[in-house]
KOLSEDO-403076 format. One record per residue (C-alpha): residue number from 1; x, y negated, z. Coordinates in nm, 3 decimals, padded with zeros to 5 digits, always signed. Last residue first. Layout:
// residues N
> n:c1:c2:c3
> NUM:X:Y:Z
...
***
This chain:
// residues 196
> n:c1:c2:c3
> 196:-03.132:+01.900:-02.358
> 195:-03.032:+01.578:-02.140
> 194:-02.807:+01.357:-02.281
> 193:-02.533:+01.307:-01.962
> 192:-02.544:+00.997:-01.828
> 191:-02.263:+00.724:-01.916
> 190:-01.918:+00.658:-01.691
> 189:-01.639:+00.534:-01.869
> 188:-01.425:+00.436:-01.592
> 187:-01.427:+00.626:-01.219
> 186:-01.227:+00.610:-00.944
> 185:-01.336:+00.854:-00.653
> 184:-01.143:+00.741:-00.315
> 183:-01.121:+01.082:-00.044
> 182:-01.104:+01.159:+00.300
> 181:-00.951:+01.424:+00.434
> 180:-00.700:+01.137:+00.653
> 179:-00.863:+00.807:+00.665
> 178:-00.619:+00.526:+00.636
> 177:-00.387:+00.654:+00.323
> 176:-00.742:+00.734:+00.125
> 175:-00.655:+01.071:-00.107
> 174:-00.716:+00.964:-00.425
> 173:-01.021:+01.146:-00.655
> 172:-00.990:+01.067:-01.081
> 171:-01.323:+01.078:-01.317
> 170:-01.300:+00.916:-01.639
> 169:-01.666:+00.983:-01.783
> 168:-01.930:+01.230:-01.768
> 167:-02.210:+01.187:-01.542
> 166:-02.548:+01.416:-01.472
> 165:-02.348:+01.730:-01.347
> 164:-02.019:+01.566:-01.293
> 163:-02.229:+01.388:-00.982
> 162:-02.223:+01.690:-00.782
> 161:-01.838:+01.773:-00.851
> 160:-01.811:+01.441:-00.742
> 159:-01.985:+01.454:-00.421
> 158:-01.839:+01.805:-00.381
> 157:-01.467:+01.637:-00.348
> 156:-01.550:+01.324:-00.162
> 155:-01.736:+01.547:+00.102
> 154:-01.452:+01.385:+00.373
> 153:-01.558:+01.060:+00.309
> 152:-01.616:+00.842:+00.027
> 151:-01.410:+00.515:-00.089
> 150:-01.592:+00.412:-00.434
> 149:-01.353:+00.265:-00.719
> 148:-01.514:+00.178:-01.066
> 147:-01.358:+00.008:-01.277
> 146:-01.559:-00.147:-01.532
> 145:-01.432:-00.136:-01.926
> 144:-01.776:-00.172:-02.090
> 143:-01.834:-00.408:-01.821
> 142:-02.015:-00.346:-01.523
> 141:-02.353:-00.415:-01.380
> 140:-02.622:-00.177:-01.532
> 139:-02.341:+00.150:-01.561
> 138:-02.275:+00.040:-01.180
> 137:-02.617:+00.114:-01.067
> 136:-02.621:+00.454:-01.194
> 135:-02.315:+00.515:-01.109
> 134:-02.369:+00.403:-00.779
> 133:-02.729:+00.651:-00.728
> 132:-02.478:+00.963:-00.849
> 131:-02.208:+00.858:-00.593
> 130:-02.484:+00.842:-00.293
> 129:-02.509:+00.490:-00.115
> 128:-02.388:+00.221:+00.064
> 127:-02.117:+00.354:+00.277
> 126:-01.850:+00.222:+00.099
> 125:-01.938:+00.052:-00.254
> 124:-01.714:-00.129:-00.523
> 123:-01.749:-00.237:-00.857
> 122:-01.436:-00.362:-01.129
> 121:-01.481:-00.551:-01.438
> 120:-01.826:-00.685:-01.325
> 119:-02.080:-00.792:-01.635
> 118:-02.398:-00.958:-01.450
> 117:-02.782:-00.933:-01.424
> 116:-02.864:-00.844:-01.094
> 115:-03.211:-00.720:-01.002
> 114:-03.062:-00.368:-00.913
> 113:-02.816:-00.476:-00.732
> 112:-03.084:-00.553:-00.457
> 111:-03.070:-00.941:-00.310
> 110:-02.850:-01.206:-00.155
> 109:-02.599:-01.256:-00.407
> 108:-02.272:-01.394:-00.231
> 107:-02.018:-01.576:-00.438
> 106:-01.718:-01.581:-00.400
> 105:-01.442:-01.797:-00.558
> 104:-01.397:-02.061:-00.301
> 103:-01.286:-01.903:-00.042
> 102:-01.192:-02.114:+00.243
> 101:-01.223:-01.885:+00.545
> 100:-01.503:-02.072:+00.708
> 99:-01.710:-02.121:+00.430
> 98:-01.682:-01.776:+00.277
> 97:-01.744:-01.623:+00.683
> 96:-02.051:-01.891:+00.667
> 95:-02.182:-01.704:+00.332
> 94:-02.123:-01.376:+00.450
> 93:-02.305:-01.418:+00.755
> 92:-02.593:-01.556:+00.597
> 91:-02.589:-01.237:+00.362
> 90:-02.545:-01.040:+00.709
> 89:-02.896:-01.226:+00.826
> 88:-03.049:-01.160:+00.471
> 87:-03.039:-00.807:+00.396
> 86:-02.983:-00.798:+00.031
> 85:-02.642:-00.794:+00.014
> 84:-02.408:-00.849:-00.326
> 83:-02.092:-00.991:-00.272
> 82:-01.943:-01.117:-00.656
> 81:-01.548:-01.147:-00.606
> 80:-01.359:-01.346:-00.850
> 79:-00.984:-01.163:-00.852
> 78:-00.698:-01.319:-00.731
> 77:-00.650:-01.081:-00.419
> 76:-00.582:-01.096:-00.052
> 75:-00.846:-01.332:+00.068
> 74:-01.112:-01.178:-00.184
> 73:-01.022:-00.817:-00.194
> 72:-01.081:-00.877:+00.236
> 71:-01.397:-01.043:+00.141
> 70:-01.540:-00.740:-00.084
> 69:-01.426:-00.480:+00.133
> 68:-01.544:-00.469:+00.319
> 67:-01.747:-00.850:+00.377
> 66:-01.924:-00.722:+00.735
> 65:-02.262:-00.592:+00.495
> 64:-02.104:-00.625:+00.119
> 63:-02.429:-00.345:+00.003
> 62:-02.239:-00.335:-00.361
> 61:-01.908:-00.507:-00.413
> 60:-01.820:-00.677:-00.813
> 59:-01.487:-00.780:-00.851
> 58:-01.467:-01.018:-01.181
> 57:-01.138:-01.082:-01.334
> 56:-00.790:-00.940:-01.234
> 55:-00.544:-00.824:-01.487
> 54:-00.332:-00.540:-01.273
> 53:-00.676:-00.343:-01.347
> 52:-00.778:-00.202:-00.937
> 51:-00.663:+00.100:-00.810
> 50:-00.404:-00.068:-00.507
> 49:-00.637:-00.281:-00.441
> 48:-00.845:-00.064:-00.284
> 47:-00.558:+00.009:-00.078
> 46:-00.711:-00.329:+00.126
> 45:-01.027:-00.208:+00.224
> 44:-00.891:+00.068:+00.423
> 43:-00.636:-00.160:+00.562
> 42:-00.866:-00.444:+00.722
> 41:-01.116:-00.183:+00.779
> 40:-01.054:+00.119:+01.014
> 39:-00.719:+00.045:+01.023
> 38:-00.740:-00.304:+01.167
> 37:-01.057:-00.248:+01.314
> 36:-00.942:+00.021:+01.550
> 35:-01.087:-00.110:+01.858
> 34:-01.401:-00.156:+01.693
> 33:-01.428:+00.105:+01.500
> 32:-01.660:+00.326:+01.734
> 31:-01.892:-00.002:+01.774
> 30:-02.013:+00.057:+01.414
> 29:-01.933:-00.205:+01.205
> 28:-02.220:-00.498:+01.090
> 27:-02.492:-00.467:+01.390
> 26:-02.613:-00.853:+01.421
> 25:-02.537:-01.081:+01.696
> 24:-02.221:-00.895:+01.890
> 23:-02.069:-00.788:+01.573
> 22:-02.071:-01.155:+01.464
> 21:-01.802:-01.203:+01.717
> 20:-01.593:-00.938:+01.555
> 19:-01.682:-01.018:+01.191
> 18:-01.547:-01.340:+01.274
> 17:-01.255:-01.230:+01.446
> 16:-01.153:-00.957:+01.176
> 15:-01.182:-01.284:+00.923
> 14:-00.956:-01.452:+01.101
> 13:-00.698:-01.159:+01.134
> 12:-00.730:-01.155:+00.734
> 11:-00.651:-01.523:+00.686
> 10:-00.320:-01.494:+00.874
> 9:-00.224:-01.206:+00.695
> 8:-00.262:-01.429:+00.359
> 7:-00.097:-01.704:+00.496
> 6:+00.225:-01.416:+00.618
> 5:+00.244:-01.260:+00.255
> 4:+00.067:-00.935:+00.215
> 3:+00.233:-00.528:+00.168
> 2:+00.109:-00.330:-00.065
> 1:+00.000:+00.000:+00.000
***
């Protein structure tokens, strides 16, 4: 993973606080990861990068919730970052944390992904929703390019062998360097299979 210059470190540990104190309002990590939030999310958002074009344009993350890892691509990264959340106290939230943090190229969509009407060059999701139900978002969203890079958990592997059944594409699975057995599915290409 690559390592951040010292402003950019600085922006991240303010971020942790806000989604910290927010925490104690609204339900946005579970209190588990608390002590670990560094790992847990900081870092696990962050090898994201690591997958993404070298060419940044338009970052795309479904269900944003805390900002992971859509704000922490956005402090650390030159991409445009679209945060899409349709719940609208943790869209607030993401708004203010923009404010307060100084980004100025994020945007946050408060609604479904399913109503939005945009081209993304790379999508993102943890813990929003099955792989088969992203894909079939993402094919609506992205580019004809889009990367797609999903961090899933430990049933990575069967998730995608599940999804191979209606989707062909570029498949790849990465082991995640924060979570241990769990697993990062990048995908490009994706269409539904023709059904006989």
């Amino acid at each position: 993973m690559r390592p951040v210059p010292r402003e950019t470190q600085e922006r991240l540990e303010r971020f942790a606080q806000l989604v910290l104190a927010e925490n104690e309002r609204q339900n946005l990590i579970a209190a588990s990861t608390m002590t670990a939030f560094w790992t847990r999310h900081i870092l696990d958002s962050l090898q994201l990068l690591d997958h993404a074009p070298e060419r940044p344009g338009l970052w795309l993350d479904i269900g944003s919730g805390a900002g992971l890892p859509g704000v922490v691509v956005a402090i650390a990264s030159p991409y445009r970052v679209v945060l899409v959340e349709p719940r609208r106290r943790r869209a607030e939230f993401l708004v203010t944390c923009c404010t307060a943090l100084g980004l100025a190229d994020v945007m946050v969509e408060q609604r479904r992904v399913e109503k939005l009407r945009i081209s993304a060059d790379v999508i993102s999701a943890r813990a929003v929703a099955s792989l088969e139900t992203l894909f079939d978002w993402s094919v609506q969203i992205g580019s004809a390019d889009a990367r797609m890079i999903f961090p899933r958990g430990a049933n990575a592997v069967s998730e995608l062998e599940a999804a191979r059944t209606a989707w062909h594409g570029e498949f790849e699975l990465v082991p995640s360097v924060t979570a241990p057995g769990s697993g990062i599915v990048l995908a490009q290409h994706v269409r539904r299979r023709k059904t006989q």
